[in-house]
C-alpha positions in Angstrom: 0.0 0.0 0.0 3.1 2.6 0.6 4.3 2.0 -3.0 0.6 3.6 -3.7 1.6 6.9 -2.2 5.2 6.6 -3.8 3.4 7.0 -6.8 3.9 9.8 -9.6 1.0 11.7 -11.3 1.5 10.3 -14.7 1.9 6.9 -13.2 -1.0 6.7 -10.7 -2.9 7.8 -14.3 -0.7 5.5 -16.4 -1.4 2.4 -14.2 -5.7 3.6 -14.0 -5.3 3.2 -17.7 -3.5 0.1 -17.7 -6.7 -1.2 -15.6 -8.7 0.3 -17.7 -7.2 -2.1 -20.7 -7.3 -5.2 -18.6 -10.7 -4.7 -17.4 -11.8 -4.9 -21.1 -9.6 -6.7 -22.9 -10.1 -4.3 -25.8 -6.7 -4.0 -27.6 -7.7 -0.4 -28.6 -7.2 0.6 -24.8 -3.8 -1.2 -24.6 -1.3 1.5 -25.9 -3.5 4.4 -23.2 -1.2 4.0 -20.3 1.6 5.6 -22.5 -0.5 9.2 -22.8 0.0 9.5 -19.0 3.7 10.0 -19.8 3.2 12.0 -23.0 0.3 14.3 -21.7 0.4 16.1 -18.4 -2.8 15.2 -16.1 -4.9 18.0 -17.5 -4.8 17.6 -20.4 -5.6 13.7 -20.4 -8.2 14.7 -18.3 -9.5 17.4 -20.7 -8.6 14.3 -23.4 -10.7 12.3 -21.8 -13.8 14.9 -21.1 -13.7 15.5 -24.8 -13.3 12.3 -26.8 -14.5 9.5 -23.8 -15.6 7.0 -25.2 -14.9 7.8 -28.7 -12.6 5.8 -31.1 -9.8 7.9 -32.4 -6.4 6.9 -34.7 -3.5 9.5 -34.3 -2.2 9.9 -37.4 1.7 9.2 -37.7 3.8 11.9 -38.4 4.4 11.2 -42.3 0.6 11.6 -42.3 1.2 15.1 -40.8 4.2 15.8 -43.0 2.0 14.5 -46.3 -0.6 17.3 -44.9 1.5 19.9 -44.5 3.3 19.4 -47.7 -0.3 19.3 -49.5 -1.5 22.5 -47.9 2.3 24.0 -48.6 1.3 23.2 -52.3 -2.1 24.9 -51.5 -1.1 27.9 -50.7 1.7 28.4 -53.4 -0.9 28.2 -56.1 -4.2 29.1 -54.4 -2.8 32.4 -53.1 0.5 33.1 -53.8 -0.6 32.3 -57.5 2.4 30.4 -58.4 2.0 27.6 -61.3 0.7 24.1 -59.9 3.4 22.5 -62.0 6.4 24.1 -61.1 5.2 24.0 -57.9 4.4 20.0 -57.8 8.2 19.1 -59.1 9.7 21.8 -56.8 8.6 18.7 -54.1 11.1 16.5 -56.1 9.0 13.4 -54.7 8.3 9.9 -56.7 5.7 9.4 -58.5 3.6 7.7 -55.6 4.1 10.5 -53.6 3.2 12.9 -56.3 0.1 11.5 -57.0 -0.9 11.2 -53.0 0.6 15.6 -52.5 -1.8 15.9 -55.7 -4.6 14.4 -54.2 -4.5 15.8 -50.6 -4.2 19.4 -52.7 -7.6 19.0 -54.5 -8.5 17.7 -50.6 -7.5 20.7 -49.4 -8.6 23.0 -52.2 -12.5 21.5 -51.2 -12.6 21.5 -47.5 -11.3 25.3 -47.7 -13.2 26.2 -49.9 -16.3 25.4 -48.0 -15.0 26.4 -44.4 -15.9 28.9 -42.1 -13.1 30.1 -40.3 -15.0 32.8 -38.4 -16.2 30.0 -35.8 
């Protein structure tokens, strides 16, 4: 019972969420314990208030750096009126990559397009 009040924050929390997986056996809880050392307590508390019980996937950090790229190539052309070509090879990517950069643009391009970003 001491070892209880030995205890850090993040891993009294990481150790609840550990729990948390072995009470369910879901495998979607088992990597939770880890955000107790990655987020501080409020915010996995604020995490949790927000999403509980909601499934989420974190996308990795290619995913993020494909996005980025793809809105980089959006604002070249949409508003710094560059040409989409020139633009596209100045990424000097393969062709698999092009074709996913050129994809997330026209993405992009629509979801902007339609968004409020006075909210």
């Amino acid at each position: 019972m001491n070892e209880i009040k030995e205890l850090r924050n993040n891993d009294f929390y990481s150790i609840l969420l550990f729990i948390l997986f072995k009470l369910n056996s879901n495998k979607e809880y088992s990597s939770l314990s880890r955000l107790a050392y990655i987020l501080n307590v409020d915010n996995l508390l604020k995490l949790c208030k927000f999403f509980g019980g909601t499934i989420i996937e974190i996308p990795t950090l290619n995913q993020l750096e494909d996005l980025c790229n793809g809105l980089l190539l959006y604002q070249k052309v949409e508003i710094e009126k560059q040409d989409f070509d020139t633009v596209v090879k100045s990424f000097n990517v393969d062709a698999k990559s092009r074709h996913r950069l050129i994809s997330m643009y026209k993405v992009i391009k629509e979801t902007i397009k339609d968004y409020d970003f006075n909210v």
